[in-house]
VOKOL-772204 format. One record per residue: x, y, z of N, C-alpha, C in turn; residue in three letters. Coordinates in steps of 0.1 Angstrom, whole numbers, padded with zeros to 4 digits, always signed. Example, Ala and Ser with C-alpha at 12.3 -4.5 7.8 and 13.67 -1.06 7.14 Angstrom:
REM residues 2
+0132-0057+0078+0123-0045+0078+0132-0033+0078ala
+0128-0022+0071+0137-0011+0071+0129+0000+0079ser
//
This chain:
REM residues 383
+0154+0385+3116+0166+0392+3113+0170+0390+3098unk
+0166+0377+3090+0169+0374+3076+0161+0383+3070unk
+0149+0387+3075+0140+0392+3068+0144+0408+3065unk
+0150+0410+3074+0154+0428+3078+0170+0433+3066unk
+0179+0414+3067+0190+0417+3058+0183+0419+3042unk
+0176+0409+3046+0169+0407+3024+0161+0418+3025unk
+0153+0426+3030+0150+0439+3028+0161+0446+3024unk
+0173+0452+3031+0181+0457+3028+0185+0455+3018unk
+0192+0444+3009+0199+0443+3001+0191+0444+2994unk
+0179+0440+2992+0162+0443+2982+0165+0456+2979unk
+0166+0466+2987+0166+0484+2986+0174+0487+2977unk
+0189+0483+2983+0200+0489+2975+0201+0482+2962unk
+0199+0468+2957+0199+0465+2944+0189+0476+2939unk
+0176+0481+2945+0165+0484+2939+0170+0500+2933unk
+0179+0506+2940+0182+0523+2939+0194+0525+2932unk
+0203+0512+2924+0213+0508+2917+0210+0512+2906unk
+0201+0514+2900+0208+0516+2886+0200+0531+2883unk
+0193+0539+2893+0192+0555+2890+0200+0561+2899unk
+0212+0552+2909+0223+0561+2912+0235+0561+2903unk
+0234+0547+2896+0241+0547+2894+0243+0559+2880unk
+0230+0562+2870+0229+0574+2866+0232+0586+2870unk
+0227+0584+2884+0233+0598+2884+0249+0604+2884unk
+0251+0592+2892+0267+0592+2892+0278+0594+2879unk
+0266+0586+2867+0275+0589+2856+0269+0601+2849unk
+0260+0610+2858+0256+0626+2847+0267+0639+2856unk
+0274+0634+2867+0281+0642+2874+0295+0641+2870unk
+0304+0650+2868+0318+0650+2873+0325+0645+2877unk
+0339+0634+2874+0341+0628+2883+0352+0638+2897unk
+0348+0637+2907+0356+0649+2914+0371+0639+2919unk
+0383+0644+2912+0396+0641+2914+0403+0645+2923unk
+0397+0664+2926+0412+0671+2935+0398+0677+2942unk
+0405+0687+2958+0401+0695+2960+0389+0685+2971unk
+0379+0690+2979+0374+0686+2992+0358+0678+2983unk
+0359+0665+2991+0348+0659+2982+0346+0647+2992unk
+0336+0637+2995+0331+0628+3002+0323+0620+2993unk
+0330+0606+2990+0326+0595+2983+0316+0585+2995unk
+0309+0580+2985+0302+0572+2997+0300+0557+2984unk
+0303+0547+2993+0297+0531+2983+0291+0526+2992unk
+0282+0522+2987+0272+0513+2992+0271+0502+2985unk
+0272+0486+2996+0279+0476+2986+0267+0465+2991unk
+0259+0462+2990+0248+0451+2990+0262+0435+2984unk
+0261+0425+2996+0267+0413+2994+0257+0403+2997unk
+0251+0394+2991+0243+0382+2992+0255+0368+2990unk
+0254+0362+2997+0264+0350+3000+0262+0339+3004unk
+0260+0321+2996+0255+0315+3002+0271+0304+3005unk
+0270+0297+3017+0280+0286+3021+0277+0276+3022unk
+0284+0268+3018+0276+0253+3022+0293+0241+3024unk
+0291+0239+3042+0303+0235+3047+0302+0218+3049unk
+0311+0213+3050+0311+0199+3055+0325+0192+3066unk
+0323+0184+3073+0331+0187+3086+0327+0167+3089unk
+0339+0166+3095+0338+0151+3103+0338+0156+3118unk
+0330+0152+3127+0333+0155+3144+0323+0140+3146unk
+0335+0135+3159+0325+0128+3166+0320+0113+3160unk
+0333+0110+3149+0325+0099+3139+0313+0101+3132unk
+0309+0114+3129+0300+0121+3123+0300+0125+3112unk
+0292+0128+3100+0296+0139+3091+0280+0150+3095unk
+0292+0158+3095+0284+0174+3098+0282+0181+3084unk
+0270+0189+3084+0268+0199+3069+0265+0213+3077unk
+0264+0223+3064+0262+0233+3072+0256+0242+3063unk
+0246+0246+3057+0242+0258+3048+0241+0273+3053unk
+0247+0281+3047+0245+0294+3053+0244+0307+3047unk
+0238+0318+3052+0239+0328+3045+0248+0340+3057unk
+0255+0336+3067+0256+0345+3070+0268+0356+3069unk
+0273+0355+3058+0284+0363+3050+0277+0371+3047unk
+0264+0371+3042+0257+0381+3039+0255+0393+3043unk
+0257+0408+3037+0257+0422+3046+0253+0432+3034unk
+0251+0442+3045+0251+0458+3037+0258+0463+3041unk
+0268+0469+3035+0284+0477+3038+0277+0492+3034unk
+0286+0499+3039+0290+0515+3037+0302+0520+3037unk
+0312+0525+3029+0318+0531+3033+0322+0545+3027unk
+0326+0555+3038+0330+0573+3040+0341+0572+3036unk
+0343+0581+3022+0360+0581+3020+0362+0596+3014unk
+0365+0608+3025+0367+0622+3017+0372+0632+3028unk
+0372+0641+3020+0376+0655+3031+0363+0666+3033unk
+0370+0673+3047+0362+0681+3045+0371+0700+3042unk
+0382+0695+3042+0391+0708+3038+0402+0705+3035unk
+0415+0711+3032+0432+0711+3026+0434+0703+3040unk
+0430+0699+3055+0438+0692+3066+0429+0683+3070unk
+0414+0684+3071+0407+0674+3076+0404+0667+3066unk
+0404+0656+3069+0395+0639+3059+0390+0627+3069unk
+0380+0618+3062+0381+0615+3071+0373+0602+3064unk
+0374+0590+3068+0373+0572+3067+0364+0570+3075unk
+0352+0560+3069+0346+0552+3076+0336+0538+3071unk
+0338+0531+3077+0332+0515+3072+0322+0507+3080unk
+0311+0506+3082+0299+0501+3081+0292+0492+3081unk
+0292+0480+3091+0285+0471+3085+0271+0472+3090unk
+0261+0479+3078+0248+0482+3082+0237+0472+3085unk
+0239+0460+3077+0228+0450+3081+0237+0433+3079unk
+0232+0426+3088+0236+0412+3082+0225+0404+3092unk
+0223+0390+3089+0216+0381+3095+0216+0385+3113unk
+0228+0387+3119+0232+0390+3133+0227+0405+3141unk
+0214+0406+3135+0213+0425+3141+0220+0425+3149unk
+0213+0420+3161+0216+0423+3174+0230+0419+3179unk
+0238+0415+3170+0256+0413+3172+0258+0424+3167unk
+0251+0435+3156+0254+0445+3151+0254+0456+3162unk
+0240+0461+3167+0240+0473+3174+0235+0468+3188unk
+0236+0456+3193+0232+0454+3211+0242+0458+3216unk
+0239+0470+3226+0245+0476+3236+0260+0465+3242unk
+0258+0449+3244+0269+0444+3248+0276+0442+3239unk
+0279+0447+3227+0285+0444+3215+0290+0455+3211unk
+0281+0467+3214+0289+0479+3210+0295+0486+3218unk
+0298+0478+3234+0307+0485+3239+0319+0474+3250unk
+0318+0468+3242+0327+0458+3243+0340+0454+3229unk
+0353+0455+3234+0360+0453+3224+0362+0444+3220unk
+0358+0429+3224+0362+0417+3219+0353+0411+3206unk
+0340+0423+3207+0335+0420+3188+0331+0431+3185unk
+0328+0422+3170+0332+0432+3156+0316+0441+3158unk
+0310+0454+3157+0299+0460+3156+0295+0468+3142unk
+0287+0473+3142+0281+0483+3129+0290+0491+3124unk
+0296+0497+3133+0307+0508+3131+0327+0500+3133unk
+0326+0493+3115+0340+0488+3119+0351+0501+3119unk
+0355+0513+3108+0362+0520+3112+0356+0533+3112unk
+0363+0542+3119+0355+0558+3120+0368+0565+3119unk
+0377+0571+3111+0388+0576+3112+0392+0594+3108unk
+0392+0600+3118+0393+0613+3115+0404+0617+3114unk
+0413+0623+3104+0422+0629+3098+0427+0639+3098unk
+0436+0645+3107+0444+0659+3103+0459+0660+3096unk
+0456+0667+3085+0470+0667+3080+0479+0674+3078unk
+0491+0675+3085+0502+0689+3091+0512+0686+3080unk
+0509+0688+3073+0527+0685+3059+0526+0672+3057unk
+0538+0662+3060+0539+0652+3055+0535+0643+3069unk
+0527+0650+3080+0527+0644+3092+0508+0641+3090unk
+0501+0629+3095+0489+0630+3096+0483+0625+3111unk
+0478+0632+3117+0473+0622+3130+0459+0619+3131unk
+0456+0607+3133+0442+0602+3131+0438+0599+3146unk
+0424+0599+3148+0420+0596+3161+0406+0590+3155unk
+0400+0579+3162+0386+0573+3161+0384+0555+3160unk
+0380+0550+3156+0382+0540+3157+0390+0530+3145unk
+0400+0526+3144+0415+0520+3135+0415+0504+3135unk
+0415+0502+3121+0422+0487+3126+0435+0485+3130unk
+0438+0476+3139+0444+0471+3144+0456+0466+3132unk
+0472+0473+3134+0479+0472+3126+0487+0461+3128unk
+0483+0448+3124+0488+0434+3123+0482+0427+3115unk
+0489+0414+3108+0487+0408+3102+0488+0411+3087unk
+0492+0421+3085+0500+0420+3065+0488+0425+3062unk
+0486+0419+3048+0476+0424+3036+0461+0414+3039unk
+0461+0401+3048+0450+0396+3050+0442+0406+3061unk
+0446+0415+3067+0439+0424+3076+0436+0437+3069unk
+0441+0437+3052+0438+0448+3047+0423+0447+3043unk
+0414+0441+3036+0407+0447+3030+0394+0448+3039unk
+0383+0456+3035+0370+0459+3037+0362+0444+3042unk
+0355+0442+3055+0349+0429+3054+0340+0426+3045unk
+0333+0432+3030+0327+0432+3027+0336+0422+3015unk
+0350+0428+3013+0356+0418+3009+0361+0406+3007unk
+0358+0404+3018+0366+0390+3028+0356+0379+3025unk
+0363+0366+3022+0355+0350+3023+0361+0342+3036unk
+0354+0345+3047+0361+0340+3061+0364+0322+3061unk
+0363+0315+3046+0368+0299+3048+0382+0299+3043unk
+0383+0313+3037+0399+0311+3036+0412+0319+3039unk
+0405+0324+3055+0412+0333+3058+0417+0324+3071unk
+0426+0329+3076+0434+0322+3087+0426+0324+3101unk
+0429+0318+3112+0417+0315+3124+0428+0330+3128unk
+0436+0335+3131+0441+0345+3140+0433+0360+3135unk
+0423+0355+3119+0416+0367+3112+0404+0368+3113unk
+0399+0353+3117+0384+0351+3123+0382+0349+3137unk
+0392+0349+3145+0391+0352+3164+0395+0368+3166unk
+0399+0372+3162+0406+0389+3164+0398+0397+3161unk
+0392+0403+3172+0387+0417+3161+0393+0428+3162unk
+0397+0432+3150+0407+0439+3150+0403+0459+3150unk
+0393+0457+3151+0386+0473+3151+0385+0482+3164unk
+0390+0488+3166+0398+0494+3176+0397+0508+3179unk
+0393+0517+3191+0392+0527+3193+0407+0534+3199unk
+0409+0542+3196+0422+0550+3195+0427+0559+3184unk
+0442+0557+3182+0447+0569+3169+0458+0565+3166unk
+0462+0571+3157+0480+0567+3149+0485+0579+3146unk
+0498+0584+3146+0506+0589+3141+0515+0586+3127unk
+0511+0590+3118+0517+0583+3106+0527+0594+3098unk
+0539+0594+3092+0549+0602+3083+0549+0595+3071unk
+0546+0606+3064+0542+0604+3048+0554+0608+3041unk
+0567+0599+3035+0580+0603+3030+0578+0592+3019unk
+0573+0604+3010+0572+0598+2997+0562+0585+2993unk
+0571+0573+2991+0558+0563+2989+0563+0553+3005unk
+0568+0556+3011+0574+0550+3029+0562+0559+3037unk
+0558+0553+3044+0546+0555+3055+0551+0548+3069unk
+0561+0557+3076+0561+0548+3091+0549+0551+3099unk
+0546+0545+3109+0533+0554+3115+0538+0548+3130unk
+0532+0551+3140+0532+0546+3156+0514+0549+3154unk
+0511+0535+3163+0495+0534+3166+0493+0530+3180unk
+0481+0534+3185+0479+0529+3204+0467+0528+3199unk
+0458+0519+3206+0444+0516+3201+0438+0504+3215unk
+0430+0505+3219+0425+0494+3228+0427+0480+3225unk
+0428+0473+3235+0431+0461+3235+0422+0453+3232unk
+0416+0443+3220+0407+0433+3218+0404+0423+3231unk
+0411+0420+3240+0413+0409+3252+0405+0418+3259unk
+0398+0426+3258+0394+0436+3271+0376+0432+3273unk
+0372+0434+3283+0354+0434+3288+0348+0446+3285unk
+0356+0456+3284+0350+0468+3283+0358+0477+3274unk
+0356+0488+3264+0361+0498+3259+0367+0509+3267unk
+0376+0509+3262+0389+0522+3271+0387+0520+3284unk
+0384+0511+3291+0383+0502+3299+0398+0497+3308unk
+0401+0494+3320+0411+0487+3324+0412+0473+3319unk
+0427+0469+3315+0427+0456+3311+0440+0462+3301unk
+0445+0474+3295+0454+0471+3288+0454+0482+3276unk
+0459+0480+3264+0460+0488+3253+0465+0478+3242unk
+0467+0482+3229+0478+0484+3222+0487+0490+3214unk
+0502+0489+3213+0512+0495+3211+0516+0492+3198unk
+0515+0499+3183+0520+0492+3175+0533+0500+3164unk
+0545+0504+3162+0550+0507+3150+0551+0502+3138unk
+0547+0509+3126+0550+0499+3117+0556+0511+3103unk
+0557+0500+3094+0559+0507+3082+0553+0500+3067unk
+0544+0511+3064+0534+0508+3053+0544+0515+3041unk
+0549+0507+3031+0559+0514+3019+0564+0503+3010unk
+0571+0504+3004+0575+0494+2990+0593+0498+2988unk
+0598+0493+2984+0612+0489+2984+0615+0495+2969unk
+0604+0492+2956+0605+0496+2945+0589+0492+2941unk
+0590+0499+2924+0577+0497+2925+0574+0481+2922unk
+0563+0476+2928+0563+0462+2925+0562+0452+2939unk
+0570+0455+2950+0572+0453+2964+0569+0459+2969unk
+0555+0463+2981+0548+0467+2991+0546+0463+3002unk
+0551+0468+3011+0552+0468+3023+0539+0467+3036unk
+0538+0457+3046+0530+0459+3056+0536+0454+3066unk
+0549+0459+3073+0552+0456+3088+0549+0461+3098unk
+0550+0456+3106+0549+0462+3117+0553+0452+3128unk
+0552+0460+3145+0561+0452+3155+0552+0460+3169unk
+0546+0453+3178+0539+0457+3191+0535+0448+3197unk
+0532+0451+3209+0527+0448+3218+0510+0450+3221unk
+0501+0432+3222+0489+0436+3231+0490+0434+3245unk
+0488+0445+3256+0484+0440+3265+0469+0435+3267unk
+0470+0423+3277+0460+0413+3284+0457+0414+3303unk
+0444+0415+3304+0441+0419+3314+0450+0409+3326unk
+0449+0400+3325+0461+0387+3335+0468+0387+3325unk
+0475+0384+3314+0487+0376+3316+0498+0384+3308unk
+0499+0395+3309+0510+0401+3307+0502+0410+3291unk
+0521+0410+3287+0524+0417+3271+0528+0407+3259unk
+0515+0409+3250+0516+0398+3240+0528+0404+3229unk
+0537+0399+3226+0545+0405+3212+0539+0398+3201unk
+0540+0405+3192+0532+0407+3177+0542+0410+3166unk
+0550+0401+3158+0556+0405+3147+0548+0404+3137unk
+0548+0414+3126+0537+0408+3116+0548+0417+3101unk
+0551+0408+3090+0555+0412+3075+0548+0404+3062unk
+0541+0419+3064+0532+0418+3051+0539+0422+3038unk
+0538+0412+3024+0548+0417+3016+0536+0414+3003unk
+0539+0426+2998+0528+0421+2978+0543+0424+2970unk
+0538+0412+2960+0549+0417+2947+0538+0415+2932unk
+0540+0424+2929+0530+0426+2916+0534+0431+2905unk
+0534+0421+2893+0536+0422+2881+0530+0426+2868unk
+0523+0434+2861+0511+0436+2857+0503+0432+2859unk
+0494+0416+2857+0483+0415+2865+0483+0398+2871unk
+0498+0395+2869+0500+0391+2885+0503+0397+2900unk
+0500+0389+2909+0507+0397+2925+0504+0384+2933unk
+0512+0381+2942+0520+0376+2949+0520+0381+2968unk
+0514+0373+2973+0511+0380+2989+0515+0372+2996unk
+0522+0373+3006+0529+0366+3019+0530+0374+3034unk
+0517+0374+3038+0522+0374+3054+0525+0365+3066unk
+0535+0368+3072+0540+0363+3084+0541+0369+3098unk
+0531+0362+3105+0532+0365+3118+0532+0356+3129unk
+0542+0361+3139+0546+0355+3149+0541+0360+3162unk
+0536+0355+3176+0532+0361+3183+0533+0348+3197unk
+0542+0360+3207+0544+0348+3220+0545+0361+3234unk
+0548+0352+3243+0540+0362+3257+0557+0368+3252unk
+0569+0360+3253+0579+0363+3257+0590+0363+3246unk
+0597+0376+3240+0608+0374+3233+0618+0365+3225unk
+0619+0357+3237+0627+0343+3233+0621+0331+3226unk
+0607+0331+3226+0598+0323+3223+0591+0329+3209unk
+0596+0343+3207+0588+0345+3201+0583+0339+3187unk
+0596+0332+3178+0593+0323+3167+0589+0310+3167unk
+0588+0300+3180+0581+0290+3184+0571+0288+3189unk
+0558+0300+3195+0552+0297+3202+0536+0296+3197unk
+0539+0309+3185+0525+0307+3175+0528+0314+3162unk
+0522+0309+3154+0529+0313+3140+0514+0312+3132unk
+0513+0327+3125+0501+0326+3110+0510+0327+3096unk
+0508+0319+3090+0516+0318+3075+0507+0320+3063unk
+0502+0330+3053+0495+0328+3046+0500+0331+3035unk
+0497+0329+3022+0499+0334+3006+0489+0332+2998unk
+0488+0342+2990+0482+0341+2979+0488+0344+2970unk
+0482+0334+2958+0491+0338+2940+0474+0346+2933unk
+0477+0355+2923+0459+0361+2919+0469+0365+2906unk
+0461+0361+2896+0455+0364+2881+0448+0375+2878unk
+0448+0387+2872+0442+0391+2871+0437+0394+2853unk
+0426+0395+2852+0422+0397+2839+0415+0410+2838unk
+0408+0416+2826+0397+0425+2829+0384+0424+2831unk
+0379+0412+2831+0368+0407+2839+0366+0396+2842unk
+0380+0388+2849+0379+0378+2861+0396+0378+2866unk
+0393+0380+2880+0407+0369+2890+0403+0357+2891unk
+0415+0354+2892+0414+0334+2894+0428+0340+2904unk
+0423+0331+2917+0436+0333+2930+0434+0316+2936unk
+0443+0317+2942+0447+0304+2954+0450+0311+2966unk
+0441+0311+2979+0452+0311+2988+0453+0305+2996unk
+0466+0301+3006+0468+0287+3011+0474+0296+3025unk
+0474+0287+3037+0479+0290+3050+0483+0278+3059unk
+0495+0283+3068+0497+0274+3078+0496+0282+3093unk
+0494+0273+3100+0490+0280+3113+0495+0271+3125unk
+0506+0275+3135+0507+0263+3147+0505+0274+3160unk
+0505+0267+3169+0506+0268+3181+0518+0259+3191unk
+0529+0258+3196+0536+0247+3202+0543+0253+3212unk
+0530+0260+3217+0538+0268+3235+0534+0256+3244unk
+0538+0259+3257+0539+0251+3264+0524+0243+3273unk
+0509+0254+3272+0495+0249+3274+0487+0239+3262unk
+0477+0241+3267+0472+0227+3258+0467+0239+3242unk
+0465+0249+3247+0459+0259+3241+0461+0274+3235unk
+0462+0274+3219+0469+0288+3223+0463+0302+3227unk
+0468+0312+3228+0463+0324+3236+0447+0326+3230unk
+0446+0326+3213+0437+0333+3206+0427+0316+3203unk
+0423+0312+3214+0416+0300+3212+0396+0298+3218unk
+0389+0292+3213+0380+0297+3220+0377+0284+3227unk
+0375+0288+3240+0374+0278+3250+0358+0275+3258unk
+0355+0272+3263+0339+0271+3269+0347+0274+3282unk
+0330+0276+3293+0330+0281+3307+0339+0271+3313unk
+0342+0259+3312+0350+0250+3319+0364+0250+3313unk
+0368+0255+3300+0380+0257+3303+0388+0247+3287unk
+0373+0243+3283+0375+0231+3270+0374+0236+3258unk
+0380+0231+3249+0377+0237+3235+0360+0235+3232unk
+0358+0248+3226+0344+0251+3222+0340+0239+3209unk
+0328+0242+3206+0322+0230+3195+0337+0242+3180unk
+0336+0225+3173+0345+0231+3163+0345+0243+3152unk
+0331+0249+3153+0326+0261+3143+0322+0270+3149unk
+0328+0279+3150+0323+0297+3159+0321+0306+3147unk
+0315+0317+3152+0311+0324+3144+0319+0335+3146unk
+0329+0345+3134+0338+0354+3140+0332+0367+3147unk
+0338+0370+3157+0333+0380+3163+0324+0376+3175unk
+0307+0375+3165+0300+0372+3181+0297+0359+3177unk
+0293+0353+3186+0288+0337+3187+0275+0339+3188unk
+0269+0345+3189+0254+0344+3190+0248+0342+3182unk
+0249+0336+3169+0244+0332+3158+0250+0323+3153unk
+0243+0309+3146+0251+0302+3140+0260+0296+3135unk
+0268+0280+3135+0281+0288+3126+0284+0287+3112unk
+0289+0295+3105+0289+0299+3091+0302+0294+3081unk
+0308+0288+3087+0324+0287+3086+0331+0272+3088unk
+0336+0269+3084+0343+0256+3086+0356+0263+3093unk
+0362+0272+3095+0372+0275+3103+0372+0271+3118unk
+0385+0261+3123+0383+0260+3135+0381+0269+3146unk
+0390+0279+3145+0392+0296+3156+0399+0290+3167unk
+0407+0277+3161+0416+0275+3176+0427+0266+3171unk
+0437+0266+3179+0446+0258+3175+0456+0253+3184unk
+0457+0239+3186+0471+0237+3198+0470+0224+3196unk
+0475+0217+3200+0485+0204+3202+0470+0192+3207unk
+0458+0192+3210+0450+0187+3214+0437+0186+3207unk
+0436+0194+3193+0423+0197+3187+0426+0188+3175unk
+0413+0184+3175+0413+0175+3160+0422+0168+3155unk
+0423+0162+3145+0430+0153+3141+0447+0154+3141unk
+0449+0169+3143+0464+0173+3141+0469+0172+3154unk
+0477+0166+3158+0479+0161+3170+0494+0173+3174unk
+0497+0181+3165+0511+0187+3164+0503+0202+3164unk
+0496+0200+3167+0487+0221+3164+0495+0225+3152unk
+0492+0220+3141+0495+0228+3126+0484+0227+3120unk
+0476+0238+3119+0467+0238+3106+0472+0242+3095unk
+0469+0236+3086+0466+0236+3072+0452+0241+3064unk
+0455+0253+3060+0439+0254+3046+0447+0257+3034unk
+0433+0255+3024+0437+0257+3007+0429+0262+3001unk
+0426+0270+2989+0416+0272+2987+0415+0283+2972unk
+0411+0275+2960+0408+0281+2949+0394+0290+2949unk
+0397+0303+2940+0387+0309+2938+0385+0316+2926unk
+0378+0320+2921+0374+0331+2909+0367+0340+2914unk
+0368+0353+2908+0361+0366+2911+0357+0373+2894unk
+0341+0372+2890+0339+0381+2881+0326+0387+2879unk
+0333+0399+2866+0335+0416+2869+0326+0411+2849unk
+0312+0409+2854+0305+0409+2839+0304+0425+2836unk
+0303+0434+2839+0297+0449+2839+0312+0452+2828unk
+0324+0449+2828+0335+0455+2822+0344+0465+2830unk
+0334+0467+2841+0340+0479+2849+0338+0464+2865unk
+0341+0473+2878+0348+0463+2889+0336+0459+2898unk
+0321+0473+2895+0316+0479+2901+0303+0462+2906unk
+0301+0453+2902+0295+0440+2901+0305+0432+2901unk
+0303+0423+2914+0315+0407+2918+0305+0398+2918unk
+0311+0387+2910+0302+0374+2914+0314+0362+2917unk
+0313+0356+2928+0327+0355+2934+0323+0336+2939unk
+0329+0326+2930+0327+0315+2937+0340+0309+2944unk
+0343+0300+2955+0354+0294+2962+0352+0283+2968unk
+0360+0273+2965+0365+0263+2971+0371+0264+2983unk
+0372+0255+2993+0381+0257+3002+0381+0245+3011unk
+0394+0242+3017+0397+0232+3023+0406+0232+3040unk
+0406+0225+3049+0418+0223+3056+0415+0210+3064unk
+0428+0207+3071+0428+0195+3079+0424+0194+3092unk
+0413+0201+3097+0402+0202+3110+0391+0193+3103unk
+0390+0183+3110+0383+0173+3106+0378+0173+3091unk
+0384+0171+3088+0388+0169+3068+0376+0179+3066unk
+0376+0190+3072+0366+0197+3064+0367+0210+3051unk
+0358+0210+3041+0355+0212+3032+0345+0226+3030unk
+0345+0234+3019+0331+0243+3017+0329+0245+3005unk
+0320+0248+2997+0319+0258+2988+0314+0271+2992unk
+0314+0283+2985+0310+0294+2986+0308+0300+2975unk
+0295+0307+2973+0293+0314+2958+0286+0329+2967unk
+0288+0341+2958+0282+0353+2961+0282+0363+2952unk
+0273+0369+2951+0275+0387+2944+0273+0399+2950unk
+0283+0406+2945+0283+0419+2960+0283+0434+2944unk
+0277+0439+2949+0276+0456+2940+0281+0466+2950unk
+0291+0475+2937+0296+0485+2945+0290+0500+2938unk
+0281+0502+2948+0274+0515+2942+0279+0528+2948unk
+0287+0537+2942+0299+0547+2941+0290+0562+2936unk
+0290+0570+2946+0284+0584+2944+0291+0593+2952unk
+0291+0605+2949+0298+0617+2959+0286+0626+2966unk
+0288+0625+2981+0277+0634+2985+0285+0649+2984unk
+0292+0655+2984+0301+0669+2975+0313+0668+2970unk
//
C-alpha cells in the first residue's frame, strides 16, 4: 500500500511542472461556466512520543500522507458543483473497501460530492456534505489538516455525510438548514437516525466571520444528541484570530456541562510564511465513565491510547487520545489539554508549494510529536 501511495505522489510531482505550464499559457477563467480541478500530492512524516504503562512509547509515521483532488465549477448560470477526494494514502483498503464505503462511521475516497442548483439568492445542494459543526476547525480540505493539533471530537467524527442543505444567500449572511446521515450509524441511509442542522455562515462586519450553527444527531439507542457549535474568525490584514466552541449533551439542561471542544488559533501571516499556535481544551463530566464520542473495545474498555481517525485498520499515526472522560490517563477530571506551534512555507512566492513543520503537545500521557511535510497545489481548468 506504501508502495501504491509513493507511486502516486511520484506521478503528480512528476506532471507538475508541464501542467503547471500549461496552466500559465491559458486564460485565467474568472466568470461564466468553468471546472477547476487541483491536484495536491502531500508527503508527511510524524514522529510521536507517549508515556503508557510506565513505558515510553515512539511512533514514526507516514500516514498523513495522500493524493487529494479537488472539483470546483459549473456546469451552467444554476448548476455547480464541489468535490474532494482522497485518492491515495497508506490505508487503500480504508479508502475504497466495500465496508468503508458504505458505512457512515468512516472517512472514504469520496470525502465531498456536492451538486448545486441555484434559484436567485436560494441554492439547494444534494450529495455528499460535511457535516455542519464544529467552527472553522471542520472547515478546511483534509489535505490541509495536521491531525496532532486538532481536537479528538475532529479526529473521532467523520463528518462526510450523504444528504443536502438548503442555504439563502443575503448578501455576505448565509443561513442554510442541512439533514445529512448520521455518523453513529452501521449502514448509509440506513435505520439508526439522521442529522438535523441550522446554521449561519456570515460576518457581523468585515473582519468577523461567522460559523454557527445548532442540531441535533440522532443515535441508533440512545436518543438525540444536541450540538451547539460558534465558529468565529477575526482578521486583521495578516493577522486572524479563530475560536470555536462546542457544546454537545443527550439533554438540554446539560447541555454546557456534559461535553465541551474549545479550540483557538492566533496565525501570522506573511508572503511566504505563517507562523500560528493552536491550542485546545476538551472535557467530558457527564455522568458515565465515558464520553459519547469515545473509542471503546469489544468489552466495553477504553481502546489502546492511539487510534487512527476514521478507520483503525492501520497503524496509529497520531498522539491524539480520541477519547475523553474522568478515567483516562493521567487527567483524572476528563480535561484535555493540547498546544502546538507551527510554520507554513510558501518558497515559490505564490501559495501553490507548502512546506509545513509542527510541534505539538498535550497532557495524555505527557505526549509530544513533531511533524514536517510538503504538499503541491497543482491548479488547472478542465473548461
Amino acid at each position: 500500500m506504501k508502495r501504491l501511495l509513493f507511486a502516486a505522489l511520484s506521478a503528480a510531482l512528476f506532471i507538475i511542472p508541464f501542467n503547471s505550464y500549461a496552466q500559465a499559457a491559458e486564460p485565467e477563467e474568472e466568470e461564466g461556466n468553468h471546472m477547476t480541478v487541483t491536484i495536491a500530492p502531500r508527503l508527511e512524516g510524524n514522529y510521536g512520543r507517549w508515556e503508557y504503562d510506565n513505558e515510553v512509547n515512539t511512533n514514526k509515521s507516514l500516514q498523513s500522507s495522500m493524493l487529494y483532488m479537488i472539483l470546483d465549477g459549473s456546469f451552467n448560470d444554476y448548476l455547480s458543483l464541489y468535490g474532494a477526494f482522497e485518492l491515495a494514502n497508506p490505508d487503500i483498503k480504508g479508502l475504497y473497501g466495500k465496508d468503508y464505503l458504505f458505512t457512515p462511521q468512516y472517512v472514504n475516497f469520496i470525502n465531498m460530492l456536492m451538486l448545486t442548483c441555484s434559484l436567485g439568492p436560494v441554492d439547494i445542494s444534494l450529495g455528499k456534505d460535511a457535516l455542519a459543526f464544529g467552527g472553522w476547525e471542520q472547515d478546511p480540505s483534509l489535505v490541509d489538516t495536521y491531525w496532532d493539533i486538532y481536537s479528538n471530537n475532529w479526529n473521532l467524527v467523520q463528518p462526510y455525510l450523504w444528504g443536502g442543505r438548503i442555504t439563502l444567500n443575503i448578501g455576505d449572511q448565509a443561513p442554510f438548514f442541512q439533514i445529512v446521515d448520521s455518523p453513529i450509524k452501521d449502514r448509509i441511509l440506513g435505520k439508526g437516525g439522521m442529522c438535523y442542522f441550522g446554521g449561519w455562515d456570515g460576518k457581523f462586519f468585515d473582519g468577523w466571520d461567522t460559523k454557527w450553527s445548532f442540531g441535533v444527531m440522532q443515535t441508533p439507542e440512545d436518543g438525540d444528541m444536541k450540538i451547539l457549535s460558534l465558529g468565529n474568525r477575526w482578521s486583521y490584514d495578516g493577522l486572524s484570530l479563530t475560536l470555536d466552541y462546542m457544546a454537545r449533551s443527550f439533554a438540554f439542561n446539560t447541555l454546557f456541562n456534559d461535553e465541551m471542544t474549545l479550540v483557538g488559533e492566533v496565525r501570522f501571516s506573511f508572503p511566504k510564511i505563517d507562523l500560528f499556535s493552536k491550542c485546545g481544551w476538551e472535557f467530558y463530566h457527564g455522568e458515565n465513565d465515558f464520553g459519547y464520542f469515545t473509542a471503546l473495545d469489544d468489552e466495553g474498555k477504553a481502546s489502546d491510547p492511539i487510534i487512527y481517525y476514521g478507520n483503525d485498520s492501520v497503524f496509529y499515526p497520531t498522539i491524539v487520545p480520541n477519547a475523553i472522560g474522568p478515567n483516562l490517563g493521567t487527567f483524572k477530571s476528563g480535561d484535555y489539554l493540547f498546544a502546538s506551534l507551527g510554520a507554513e512555507w510558501f518558497p515559490l512566492g505564490n501559495r501553490d508549494l507548502k512546506i509545513h513543520l509542527i510541534g505539538a503537545m498535550n497532557n495524555y500521557h505527557k505526549a509530544c510529536s513533531v511533524t514536517a511535510g510538503v504538499t503541491y497545489y497543482l491548479n488547472f481548468n478542465l473548461w
